[in-house]
N, CA, C and O atoms as a GROMACS GRO file, in nm:
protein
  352
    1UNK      N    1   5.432   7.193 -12.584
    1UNK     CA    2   5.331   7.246 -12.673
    1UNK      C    3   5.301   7.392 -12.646
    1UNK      O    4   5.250   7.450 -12.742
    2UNK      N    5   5.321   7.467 -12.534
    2UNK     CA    6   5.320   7.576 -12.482
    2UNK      C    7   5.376   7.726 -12.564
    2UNK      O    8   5.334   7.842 -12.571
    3UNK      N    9   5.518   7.634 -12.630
    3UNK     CA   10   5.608   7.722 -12.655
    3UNK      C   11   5.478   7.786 -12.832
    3UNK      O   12   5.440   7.903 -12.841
    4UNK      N   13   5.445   7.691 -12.923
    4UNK     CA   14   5.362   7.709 -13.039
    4UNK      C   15   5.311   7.827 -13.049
    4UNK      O   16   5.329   7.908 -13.139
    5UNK      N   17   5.237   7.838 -12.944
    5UNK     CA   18   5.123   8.029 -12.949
    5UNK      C   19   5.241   8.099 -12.939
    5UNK      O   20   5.241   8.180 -13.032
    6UNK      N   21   5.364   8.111 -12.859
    6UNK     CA   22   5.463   8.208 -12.864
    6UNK      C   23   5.591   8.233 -12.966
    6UNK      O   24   5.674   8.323 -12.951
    7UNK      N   25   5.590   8.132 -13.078
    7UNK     CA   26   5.602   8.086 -13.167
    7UNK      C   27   5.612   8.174 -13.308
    7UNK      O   28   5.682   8.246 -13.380
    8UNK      N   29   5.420   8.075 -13.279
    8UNK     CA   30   5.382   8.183 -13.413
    8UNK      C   31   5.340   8.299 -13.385
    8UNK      O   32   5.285   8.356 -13.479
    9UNK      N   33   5.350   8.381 -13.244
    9UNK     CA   34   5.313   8.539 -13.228
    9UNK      C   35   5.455   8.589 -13.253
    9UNK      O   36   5.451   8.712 -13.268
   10UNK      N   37   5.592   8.536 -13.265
   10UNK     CA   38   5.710   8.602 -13.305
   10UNK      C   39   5.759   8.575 -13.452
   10UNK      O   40   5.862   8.621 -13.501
   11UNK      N   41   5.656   8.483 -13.523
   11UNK     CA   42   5.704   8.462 -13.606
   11UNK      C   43   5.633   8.540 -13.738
   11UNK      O   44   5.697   8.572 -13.839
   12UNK      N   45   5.467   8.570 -13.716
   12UNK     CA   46   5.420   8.588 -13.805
   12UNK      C   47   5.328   8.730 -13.749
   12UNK      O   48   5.300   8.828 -13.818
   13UNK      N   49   5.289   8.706 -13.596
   13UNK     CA   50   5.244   8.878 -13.533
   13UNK      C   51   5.348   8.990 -13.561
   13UNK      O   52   5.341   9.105 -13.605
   14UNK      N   53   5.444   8.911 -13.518
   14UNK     CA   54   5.539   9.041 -13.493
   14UNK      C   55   5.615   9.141 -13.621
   14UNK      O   56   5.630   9.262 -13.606
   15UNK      N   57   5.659   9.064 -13.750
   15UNK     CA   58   5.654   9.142 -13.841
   15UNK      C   59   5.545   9.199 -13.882
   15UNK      O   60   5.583   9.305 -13.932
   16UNK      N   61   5.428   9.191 -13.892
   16UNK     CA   62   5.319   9.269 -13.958
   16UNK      C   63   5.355   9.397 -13.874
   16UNK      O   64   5.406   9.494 -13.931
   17UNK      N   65   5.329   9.398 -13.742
   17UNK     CA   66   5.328   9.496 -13.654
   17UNK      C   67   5.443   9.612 -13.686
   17UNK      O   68   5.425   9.732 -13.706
   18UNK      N   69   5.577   9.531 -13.683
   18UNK     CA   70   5.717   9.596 -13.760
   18UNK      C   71   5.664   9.733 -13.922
   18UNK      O   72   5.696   9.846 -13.958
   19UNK      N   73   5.562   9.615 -13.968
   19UNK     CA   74   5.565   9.662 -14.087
   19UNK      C   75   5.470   9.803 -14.100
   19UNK      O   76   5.488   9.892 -14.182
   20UNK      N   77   5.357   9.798 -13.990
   20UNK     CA   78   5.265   9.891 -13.944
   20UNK      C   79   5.354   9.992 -13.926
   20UNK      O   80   5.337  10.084 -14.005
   21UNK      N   81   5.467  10.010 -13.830
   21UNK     CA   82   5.481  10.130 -13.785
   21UNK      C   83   5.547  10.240 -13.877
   21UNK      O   84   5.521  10.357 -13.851
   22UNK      N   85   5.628  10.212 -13.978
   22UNK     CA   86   5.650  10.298 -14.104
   22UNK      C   87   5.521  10.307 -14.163
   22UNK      O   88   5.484  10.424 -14.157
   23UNK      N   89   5.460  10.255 -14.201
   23UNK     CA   90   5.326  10.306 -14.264
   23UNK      C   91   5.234  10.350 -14.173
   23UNK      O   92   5.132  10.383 -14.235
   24UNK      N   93   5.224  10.363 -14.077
   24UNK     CA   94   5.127  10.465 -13.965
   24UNK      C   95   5.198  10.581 -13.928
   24UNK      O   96   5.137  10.673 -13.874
   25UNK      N   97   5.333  10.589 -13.954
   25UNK     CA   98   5.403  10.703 -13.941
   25UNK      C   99   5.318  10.883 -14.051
   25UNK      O  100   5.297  10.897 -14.172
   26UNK      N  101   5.300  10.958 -13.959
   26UNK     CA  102   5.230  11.106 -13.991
   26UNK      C  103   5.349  11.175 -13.982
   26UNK      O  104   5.299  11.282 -13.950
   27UNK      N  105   5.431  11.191 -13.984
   27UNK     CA  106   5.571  11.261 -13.995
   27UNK      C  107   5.631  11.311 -13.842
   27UNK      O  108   5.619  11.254 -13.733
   28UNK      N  109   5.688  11.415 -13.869
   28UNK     CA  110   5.724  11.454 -13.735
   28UNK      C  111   5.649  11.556 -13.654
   28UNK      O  112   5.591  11.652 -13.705
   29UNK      N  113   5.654  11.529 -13.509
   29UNK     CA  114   5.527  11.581 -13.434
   29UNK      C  115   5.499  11.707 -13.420
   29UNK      O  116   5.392  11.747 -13.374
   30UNK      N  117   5.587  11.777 -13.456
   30UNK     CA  118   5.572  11.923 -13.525
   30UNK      C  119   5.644  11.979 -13.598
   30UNK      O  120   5.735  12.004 -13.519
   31UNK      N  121   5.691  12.039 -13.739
   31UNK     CA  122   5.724  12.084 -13.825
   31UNK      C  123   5.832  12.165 -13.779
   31UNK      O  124   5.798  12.259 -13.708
   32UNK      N  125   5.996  12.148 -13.810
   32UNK     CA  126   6.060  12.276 -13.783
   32UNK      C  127   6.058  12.395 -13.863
   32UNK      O  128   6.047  12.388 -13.985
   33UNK      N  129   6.074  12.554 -13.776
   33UNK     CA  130   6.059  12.616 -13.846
   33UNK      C  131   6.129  12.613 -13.982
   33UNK      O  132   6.171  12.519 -14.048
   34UNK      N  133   6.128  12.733 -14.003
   34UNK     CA  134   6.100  12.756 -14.219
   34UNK      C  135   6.239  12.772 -14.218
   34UNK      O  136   6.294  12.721 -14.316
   35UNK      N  137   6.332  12.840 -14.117
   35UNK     CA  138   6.477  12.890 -14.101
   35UNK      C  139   6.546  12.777 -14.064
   35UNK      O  140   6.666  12.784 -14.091
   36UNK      N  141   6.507  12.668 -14.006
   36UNK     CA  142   6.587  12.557 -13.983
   36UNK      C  143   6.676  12.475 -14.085
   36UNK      O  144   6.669  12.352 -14.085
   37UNK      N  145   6.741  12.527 -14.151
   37UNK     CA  146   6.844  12.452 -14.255
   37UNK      C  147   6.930  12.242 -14.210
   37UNK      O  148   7.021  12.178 -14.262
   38UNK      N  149   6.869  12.223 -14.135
   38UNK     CA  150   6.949  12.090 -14.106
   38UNK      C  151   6.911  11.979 -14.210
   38UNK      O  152   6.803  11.990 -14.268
   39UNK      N  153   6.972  11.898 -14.230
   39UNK     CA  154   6.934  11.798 -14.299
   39UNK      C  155   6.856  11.667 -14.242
   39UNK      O  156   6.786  11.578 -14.290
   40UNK      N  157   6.908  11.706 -14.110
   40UNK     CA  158   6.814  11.560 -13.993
   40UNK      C  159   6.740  11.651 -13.880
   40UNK      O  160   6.779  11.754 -13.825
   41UNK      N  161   6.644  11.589 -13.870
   41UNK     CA  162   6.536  11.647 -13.762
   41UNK      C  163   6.508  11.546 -13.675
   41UNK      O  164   6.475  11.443 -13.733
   42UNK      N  165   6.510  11.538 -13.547
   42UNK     CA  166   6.460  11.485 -13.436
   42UNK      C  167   6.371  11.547 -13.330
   42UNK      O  168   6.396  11.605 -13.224
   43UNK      N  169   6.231  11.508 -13.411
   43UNK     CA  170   6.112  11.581 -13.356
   43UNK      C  171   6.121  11.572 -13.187
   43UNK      O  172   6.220  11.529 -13.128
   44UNK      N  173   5.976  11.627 -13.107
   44UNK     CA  174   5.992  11.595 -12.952
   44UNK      C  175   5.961  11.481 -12.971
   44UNK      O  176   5.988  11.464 -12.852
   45UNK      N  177   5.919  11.346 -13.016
   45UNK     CA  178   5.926  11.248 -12.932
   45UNK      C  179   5.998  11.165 -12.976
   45UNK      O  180   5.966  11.050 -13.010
   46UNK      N  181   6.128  11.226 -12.983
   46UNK     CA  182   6.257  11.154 -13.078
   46UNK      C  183   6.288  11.071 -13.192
   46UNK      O  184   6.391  11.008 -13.216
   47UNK      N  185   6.174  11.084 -13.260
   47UNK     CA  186   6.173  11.008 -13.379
   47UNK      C  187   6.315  11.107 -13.476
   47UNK      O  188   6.346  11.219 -13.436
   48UNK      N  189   6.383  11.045 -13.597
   48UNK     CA  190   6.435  11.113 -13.684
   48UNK      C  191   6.404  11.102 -13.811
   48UNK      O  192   6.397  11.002 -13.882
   49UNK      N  193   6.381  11.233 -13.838
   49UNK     CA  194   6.371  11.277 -13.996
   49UNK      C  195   6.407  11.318 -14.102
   49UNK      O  196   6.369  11.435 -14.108
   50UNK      N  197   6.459  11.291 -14.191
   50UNK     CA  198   6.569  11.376 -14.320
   50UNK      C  199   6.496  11.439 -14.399
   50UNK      O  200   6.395  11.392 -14.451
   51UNK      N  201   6.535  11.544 -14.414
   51UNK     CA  202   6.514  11.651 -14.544
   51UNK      C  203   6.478  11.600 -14.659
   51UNK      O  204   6.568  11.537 -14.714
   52UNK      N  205   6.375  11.605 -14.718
   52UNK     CA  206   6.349  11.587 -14.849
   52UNK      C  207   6.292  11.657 -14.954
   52UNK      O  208   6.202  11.714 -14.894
   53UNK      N  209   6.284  11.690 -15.065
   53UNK     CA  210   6.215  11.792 -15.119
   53UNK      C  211   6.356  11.872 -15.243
   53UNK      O  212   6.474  11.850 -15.270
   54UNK      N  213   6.235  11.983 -15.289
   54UNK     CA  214   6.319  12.052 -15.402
   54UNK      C  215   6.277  12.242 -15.407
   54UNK      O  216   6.171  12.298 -15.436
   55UNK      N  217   6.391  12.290 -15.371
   55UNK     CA  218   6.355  12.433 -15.362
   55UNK      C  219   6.288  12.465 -15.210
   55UNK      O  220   6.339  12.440 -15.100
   56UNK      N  221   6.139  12.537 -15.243
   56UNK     CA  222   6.097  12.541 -15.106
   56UNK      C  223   6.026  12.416 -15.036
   56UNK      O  224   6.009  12.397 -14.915
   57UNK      N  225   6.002  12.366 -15.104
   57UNK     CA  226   5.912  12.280 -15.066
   57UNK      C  227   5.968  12.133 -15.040
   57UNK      O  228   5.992  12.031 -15.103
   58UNK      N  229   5.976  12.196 -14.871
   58UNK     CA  230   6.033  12.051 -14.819
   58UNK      C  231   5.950  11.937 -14.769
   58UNK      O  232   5.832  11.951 -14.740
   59UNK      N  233   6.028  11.800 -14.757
   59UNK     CA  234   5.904  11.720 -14.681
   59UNK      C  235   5.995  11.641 -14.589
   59UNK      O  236   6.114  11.635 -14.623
   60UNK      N  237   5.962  11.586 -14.491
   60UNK     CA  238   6.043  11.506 -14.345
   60UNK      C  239   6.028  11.326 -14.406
   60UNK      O  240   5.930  11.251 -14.414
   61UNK      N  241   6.111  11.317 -14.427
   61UNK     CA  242   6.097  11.161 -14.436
   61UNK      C  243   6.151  11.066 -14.306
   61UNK      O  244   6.270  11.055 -14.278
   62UNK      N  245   6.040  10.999 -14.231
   62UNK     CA  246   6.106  10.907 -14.147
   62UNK      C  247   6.229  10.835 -14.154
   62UNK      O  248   6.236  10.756 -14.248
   63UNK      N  249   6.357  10.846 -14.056
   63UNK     CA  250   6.486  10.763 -14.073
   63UNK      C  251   6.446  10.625 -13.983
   63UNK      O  252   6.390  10.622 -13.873
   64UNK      N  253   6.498  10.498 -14.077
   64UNK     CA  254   6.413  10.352 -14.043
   64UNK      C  255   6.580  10.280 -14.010
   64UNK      O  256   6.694  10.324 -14.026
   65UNK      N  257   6.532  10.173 -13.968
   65UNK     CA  258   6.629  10.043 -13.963
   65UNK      C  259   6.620   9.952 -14.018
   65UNK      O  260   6.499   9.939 -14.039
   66UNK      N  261   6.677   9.862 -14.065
   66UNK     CA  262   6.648   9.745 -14.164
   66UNK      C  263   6.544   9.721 -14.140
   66UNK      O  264   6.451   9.715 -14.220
   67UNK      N  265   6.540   9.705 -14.040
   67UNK     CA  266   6.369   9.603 -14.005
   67UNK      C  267   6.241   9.696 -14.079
   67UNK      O  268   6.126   9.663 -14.109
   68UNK      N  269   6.315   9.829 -14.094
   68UNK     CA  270   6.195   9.925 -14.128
   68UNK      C  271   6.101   9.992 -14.029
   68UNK      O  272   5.992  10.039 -14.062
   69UNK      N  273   6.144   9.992 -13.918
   69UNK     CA  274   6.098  10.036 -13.822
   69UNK      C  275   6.121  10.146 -13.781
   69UNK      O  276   6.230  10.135 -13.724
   70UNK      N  277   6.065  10.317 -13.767
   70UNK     CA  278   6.123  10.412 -13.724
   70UNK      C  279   6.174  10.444 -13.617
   70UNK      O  280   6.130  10.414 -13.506
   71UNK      N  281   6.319  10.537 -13.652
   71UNK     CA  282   6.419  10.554 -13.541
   71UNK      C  283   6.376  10.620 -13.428
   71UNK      O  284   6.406  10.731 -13.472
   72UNK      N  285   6.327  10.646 -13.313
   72UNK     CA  286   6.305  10.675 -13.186
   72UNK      C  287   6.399  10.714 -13.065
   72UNK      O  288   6.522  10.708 -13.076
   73UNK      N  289   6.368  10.733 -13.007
   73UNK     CA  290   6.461  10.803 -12.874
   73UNK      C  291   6.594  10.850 -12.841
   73UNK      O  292   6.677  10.809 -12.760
   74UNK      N  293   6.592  10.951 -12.928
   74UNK     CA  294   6.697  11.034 -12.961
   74UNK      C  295   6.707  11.195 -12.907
   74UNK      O  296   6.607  11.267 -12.908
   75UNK      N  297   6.772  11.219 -12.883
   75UNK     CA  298   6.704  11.366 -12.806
   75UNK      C  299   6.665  11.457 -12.937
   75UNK      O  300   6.719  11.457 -13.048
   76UNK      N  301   6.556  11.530 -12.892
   76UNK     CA  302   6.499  11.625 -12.979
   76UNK      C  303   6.632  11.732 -13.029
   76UNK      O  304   6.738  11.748 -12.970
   77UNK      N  305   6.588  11.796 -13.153
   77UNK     CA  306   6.716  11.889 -13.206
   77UNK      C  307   6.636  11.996 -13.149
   77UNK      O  308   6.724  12.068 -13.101
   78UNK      N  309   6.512  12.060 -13.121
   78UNK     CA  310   6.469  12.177 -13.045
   78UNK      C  311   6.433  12.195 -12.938
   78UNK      O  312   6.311  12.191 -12.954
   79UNK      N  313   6.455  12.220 -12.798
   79UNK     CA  314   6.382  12.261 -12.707
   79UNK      C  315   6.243  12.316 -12.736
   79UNK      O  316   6.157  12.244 -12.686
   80UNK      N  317   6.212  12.380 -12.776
   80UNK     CA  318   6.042  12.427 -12.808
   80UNK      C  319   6.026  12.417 -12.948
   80UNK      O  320   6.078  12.476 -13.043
   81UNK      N  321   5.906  12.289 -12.933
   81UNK     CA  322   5.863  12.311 -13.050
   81UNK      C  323   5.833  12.434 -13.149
   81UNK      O  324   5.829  12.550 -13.109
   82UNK      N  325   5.816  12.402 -13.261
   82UNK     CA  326   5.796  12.576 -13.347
   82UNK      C  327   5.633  12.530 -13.354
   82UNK      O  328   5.559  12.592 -13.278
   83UNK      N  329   5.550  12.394 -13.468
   83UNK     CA  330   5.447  12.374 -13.464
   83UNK      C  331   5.408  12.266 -13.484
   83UNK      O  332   5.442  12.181 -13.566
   84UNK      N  333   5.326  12.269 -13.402
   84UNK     CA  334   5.210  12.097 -13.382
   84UNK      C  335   5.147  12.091 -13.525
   84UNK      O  336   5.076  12.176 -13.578
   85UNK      N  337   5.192  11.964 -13.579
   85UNK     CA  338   5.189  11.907 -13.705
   85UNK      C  339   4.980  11.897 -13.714
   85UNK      O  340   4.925  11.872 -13.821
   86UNK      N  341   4.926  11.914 -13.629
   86UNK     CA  342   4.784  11.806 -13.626
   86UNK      C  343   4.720  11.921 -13.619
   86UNK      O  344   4.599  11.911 -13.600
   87UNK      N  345   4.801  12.116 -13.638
   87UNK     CA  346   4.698  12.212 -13.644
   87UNK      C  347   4.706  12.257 -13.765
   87UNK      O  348   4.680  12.376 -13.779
   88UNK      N  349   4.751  12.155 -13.921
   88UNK     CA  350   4.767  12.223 -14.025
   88UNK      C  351   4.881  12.267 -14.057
   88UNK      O  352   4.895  12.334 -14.160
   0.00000   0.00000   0.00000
């Protein structure tokens, strides 16, 4: 009877949680600069991001896995950040 609570915490906790982390996603943890032409970004805390947008105005879209879960621990594409996303 033990196994039940561990059960239904993999069966029915654990996707919601899956499903949280693309939608709590704020993009990447700081913006590359304006000169950065790449099509994939791997912010500092290794998440990856693709290019999206038209003309100047680009936007970072989280890269997911089926599960929908964002990609993580990847080495960053910059040694120093350019800017912290959370000063505007």
């Amino acid at each position: 009877m033990r196994w039940i609570p561990v059960f239904f915490v993999i069966t029915c906790v654990a996707p919601m949680a899956v499903a949280q982390n693309l939608k709590s996603d704020t993009g990447p943890a700081e913006i590359p600069p304006a000169t950065y032409q790449g099509k994939q970004y791997v912010d500092s805390r290794g998440c990856i991001y693709i290019r999206a947008g038209q003309g100047k105005r680009v936007i970072w879209i989280p890269r997911v896995n089926r599960k929908r879960q964002v990609l993580c621990g990847y080495k960053p594409t910059l040694t120093q950040p350019a800017k912290d996303n959370s000063s505007g």
